[in-house]
C-alpha positions in Angstrom: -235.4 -140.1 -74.1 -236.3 -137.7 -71.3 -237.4 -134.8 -72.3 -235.1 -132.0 -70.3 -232.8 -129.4 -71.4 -234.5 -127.4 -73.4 -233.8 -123.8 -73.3 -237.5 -122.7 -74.3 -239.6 -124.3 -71.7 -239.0 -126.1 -68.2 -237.8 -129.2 -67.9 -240.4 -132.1 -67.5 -238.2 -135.2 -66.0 -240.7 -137.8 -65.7 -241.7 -137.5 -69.5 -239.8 -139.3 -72.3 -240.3 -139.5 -75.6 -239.8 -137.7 -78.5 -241.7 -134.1 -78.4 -243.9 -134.5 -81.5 -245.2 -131.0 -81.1 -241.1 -129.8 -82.6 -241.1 -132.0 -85.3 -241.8 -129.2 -88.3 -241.1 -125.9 -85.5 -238.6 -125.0 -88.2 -241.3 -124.3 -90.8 -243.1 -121.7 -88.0 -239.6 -119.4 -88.2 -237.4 -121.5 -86.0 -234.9 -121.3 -88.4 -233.8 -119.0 -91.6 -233.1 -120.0 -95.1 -229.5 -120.3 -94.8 -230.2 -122.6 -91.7 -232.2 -124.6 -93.6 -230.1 -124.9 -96.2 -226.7 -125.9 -94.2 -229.1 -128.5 -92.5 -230.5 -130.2 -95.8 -227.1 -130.0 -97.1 -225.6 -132.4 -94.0 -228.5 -134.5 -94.1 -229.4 -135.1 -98.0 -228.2 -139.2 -97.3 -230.7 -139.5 -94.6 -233.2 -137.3 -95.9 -233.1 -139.2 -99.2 -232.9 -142.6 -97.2 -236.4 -141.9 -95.0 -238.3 -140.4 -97.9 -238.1 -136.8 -97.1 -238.0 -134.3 -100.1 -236.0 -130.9 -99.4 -237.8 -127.4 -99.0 -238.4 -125.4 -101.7 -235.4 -123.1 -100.2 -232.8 -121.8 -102.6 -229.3 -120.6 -102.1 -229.5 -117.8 -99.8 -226.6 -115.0 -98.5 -227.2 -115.8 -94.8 -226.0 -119.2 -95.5 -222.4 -118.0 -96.3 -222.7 -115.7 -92.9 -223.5 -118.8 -90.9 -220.3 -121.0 -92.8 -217.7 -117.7 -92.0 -219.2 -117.4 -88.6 -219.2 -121.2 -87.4 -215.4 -121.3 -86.4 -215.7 -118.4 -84.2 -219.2 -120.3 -82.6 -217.2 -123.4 -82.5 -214.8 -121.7 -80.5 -217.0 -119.6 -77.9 -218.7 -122.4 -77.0 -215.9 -124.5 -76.6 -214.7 -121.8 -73.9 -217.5 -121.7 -72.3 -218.8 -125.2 -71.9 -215.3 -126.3 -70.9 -216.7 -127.0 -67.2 -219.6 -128.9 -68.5 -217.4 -131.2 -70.3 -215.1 -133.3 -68.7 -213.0 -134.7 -71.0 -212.9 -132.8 -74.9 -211.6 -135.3 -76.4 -213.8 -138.1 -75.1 -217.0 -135.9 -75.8 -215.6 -135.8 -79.5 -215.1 -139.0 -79.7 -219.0 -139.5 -78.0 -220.6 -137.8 -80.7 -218.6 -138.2 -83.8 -216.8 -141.4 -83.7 -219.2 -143.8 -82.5 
């Protein structure tokens, strides 16, 4: 995996790999409780499968802000990544169906 498009730091082409030093950036603030809760709640199967407990994070309000806001997300960047994808329905397809 090469290690490029990251929005944080400049691309490094000729590395690969998977960047170790991101693996728990979410417990340093990279993320807030109602993050961290929508993303334990979509991966509780895996999670559960590798041996990984959940955080000690309980229901928080900013987690219903995030689920009201996400259509209106979904929809921005849609609009403005259309150039960057090609073909929609293909990309969906990519990422979700296979």
């Amino acid at each position: 995996i090469p290690k490029i498009g990251s929005s944080l730091k400049q691309d490094i082409s000729s590395e690969r790999g998977i960047d170790q030093s991101k693996a728990h950036g979410w417990k340093k603030g990279g993320l807030t409780k109602g993050e961290i809760r929508i993303c334990e709640n979509i991966t509780a199967r895996g999670m559960a499968e590798y041996g990984y407990t959940p955080s000690d994070t309980n229901y928080h309000y900013s987690e219903l802000f995030y689920y009201l806001i996400f259509p209106f997300q979904l929809i921005l960047t849609l609009i403005f990544n259309v150039r960057k994808t090609r073909s929609l329905i293909s990309a969906i397809r990519k990422r979700f169906l296979y």
